[in-house]
C-alpha positions in Angstrom: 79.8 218.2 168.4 82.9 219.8 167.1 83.6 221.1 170.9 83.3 217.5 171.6 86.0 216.2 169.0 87.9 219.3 169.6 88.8 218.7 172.9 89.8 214.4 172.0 91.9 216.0 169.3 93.8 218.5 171.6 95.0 215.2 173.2 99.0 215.1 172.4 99.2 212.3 169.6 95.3 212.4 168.2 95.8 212.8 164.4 92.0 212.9 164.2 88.5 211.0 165.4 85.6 209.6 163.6 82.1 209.3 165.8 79.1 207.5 163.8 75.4 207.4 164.9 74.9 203.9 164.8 71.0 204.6 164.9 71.0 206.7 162.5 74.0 205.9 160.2 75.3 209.3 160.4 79.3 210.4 160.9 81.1 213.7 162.9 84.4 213.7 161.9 87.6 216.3 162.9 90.4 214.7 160.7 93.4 216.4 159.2 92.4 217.8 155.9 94.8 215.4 154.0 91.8 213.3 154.3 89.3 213.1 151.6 85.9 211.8 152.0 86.9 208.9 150.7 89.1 208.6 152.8 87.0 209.2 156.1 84.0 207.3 154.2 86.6 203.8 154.1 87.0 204.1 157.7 83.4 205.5 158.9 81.6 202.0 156.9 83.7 199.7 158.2 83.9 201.2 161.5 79.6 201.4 162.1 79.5 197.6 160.6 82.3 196.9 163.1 80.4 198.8 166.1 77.1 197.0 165.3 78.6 193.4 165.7 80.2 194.1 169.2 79.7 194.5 172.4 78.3 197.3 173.8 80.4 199.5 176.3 83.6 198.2 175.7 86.3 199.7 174.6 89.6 198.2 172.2 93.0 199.4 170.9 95.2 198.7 167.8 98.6 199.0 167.5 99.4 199.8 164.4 103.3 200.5 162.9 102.6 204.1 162.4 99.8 204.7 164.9 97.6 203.9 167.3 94.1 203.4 167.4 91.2 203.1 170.1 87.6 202.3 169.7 85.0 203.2 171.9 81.5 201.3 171.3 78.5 202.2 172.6 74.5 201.5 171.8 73.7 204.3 170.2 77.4 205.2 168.5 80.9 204.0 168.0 84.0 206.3 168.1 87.5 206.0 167.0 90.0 208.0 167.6 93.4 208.0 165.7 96.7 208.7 166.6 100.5 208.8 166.1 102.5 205.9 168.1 103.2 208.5 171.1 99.8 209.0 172.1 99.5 208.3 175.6 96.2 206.1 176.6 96.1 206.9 180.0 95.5 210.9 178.9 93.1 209.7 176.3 90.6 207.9 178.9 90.7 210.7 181.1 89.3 213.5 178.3 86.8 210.4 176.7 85.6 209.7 180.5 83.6 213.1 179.7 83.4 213.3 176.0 81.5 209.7 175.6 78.5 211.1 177.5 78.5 214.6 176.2 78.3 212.7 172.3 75.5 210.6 173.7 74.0 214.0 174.6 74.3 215.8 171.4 73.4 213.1 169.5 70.0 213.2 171.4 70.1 217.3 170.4 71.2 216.6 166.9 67.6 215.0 166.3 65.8 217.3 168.1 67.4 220.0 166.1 67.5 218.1 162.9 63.8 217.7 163.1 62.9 221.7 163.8 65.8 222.6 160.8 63.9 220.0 158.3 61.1 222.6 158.4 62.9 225.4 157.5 65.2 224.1 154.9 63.5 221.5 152.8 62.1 223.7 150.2 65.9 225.0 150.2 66.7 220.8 148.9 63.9 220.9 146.6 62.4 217.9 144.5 65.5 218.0 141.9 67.7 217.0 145.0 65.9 214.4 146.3 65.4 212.7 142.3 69.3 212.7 142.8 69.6 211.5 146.3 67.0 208.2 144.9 69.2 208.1 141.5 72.2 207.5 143.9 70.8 205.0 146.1 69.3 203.4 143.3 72.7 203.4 141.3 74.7 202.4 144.4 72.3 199.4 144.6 72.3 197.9 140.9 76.3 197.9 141.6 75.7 195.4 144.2 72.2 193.3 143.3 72.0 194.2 139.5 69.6 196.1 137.4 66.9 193.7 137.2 66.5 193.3 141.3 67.1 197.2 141.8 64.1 197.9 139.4 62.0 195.7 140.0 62.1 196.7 144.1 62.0 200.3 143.4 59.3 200.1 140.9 57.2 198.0 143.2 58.1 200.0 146.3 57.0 203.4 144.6 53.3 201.0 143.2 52.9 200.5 147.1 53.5 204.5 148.4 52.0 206.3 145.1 48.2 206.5 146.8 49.9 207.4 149.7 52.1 210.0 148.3 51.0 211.5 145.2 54.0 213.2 144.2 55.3 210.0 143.4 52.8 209.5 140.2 55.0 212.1 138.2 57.8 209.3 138.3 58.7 206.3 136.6 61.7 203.8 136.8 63.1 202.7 133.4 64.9 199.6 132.6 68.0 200.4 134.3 66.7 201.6 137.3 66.7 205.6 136.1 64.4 207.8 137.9 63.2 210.3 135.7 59.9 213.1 135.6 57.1 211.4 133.1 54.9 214.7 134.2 55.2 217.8 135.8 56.8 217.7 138.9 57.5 220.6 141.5 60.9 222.4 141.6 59.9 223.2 145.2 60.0 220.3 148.0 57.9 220.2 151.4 57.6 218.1 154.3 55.7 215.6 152.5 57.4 215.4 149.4 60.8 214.5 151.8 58.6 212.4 153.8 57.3 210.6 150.2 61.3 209.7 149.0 62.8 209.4 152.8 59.6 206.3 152.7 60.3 205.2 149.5 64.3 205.0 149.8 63.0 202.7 153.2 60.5 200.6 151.4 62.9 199.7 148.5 65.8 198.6 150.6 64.2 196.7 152.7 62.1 195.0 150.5 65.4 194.4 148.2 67.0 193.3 151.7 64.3 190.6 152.4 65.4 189.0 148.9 69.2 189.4 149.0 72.1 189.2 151.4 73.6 191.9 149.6 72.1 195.0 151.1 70.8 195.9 154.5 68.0 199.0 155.1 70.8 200.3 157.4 73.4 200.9 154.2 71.6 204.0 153.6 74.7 205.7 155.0 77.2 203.8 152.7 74.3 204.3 150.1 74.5 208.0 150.0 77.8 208.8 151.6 79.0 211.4 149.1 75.5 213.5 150.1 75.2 212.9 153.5 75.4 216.1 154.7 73.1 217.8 152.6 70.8 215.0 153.2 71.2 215.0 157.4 70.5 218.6 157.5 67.0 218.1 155.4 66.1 215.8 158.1 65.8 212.7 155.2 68.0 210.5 157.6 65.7 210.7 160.6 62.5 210.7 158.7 64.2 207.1 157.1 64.9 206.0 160.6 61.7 206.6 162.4 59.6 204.6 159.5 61.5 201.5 161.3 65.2 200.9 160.2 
């Protein structure tokens, strides 16, 4: 992927560009390295949100007094690409003619990939990791539907999964929507201990989404932004995709 971006930025006038998996609410990025995440995550969110109510295959520009900017949407992703007022358009087309496909296509490796790395590397993310990656979300979500909501979605998601996944039973989910060990728990992570919070981290937000406007099963991204990539190379984000999002 960074070939990919590489070849958009050598473009005379591309400051940077931003691609996000709309599937899989996942972002490649090639910025300058002025920008912080924060920076890239304020234009990545607004951007997939953005992709997702358009139309697909289309294309748009702004004009901006600094800079320029153009959008290419697509179904599975959404790319923008960011430059200074010079840029010239007509070069820009001509090099994303051939980098839109070959996205499309490593996209469709990524999860290929992603799935045969997950195997390899989850006992590398370990249960401590994953506490913290549901202690994020979880956090994340009380900002925006309040303790009460977030805790009583999370503790009645993890009631419905426990049988399922046993791991789950050491947990609990205090009054402010804390997840914390009540008995010994693993240092060491699996497949199925991923599998266990990628389901849960589903199961909440979308049970919290069927009561409130407020959050969407697809905010996952926005939800754990500042962990993404140690997340997406555990294979967490395509396990929480392929149980439905």
């Amino acid at each position: 992927m960074n070939n990919i971006l590489a070849n958009i930025r050598a473009v005379r006038g591309v400051t940077g560009t931003i691609v996000v998996d709309k599937n899989r609410s996942l972002t490649y990025e090639l910025m300058p390295a002025s920008f912080t995440t924060e920076n890239i995550k304020g234009i990545a969110l607004p951007l997939l949100h953005f992709g997702k109510s358009l139309t697909t295959n289309m294309s748009m520009d702004f004009f901006f007094e600094n800079g320029v900017a153009r959008i290419y949407n697509r179904e599975g992703q959404i790319l923008i690409v960011l430059g200074t007022p010079e840029l010239n358009l007509n070069t820009l087309g001509f090099v994303c003619r051939e980098a839109i496909p070959a996205i499309k296509r490593k996209l469709a490796q990524h999860k290929s990939e992603i799935r045969k790395e997950s195997i390899s590397s989850t006992a590398d993310i370990g249960t401590e990791f994953l506490l913290k990656a549901i202690n994020i979300i979880s956090t994340n979500c009380v900002e925006k539907i309040g303790a009460y909501m977030a805790t009583k979605y999370l503790r009645q998601s993890k009631d419905e999964l426990v049988s399922t996944y046993p791991v789950l039973a050491s947990l609990t989910v205090d009054n402010n929507s804390i997840v914390s060990v009540i008995r010994g728990l693993s240092t060491k992570s699996d497949e199925d201990t991923l599998t266990a919070f990628a389901h849960w981290a589903n199961l909440f937000l979308s049970s919290a989404a069927k009561a409130t406007n407020k959050l969407k099963p697809a905010d996952i991204m926005e939800l754990t932004f500042e962990i993404k990539d140690k997340l997406q190379i555990s294979g967490f984000y395509q396990l929480y995709a392929d149980l439905g999002v």
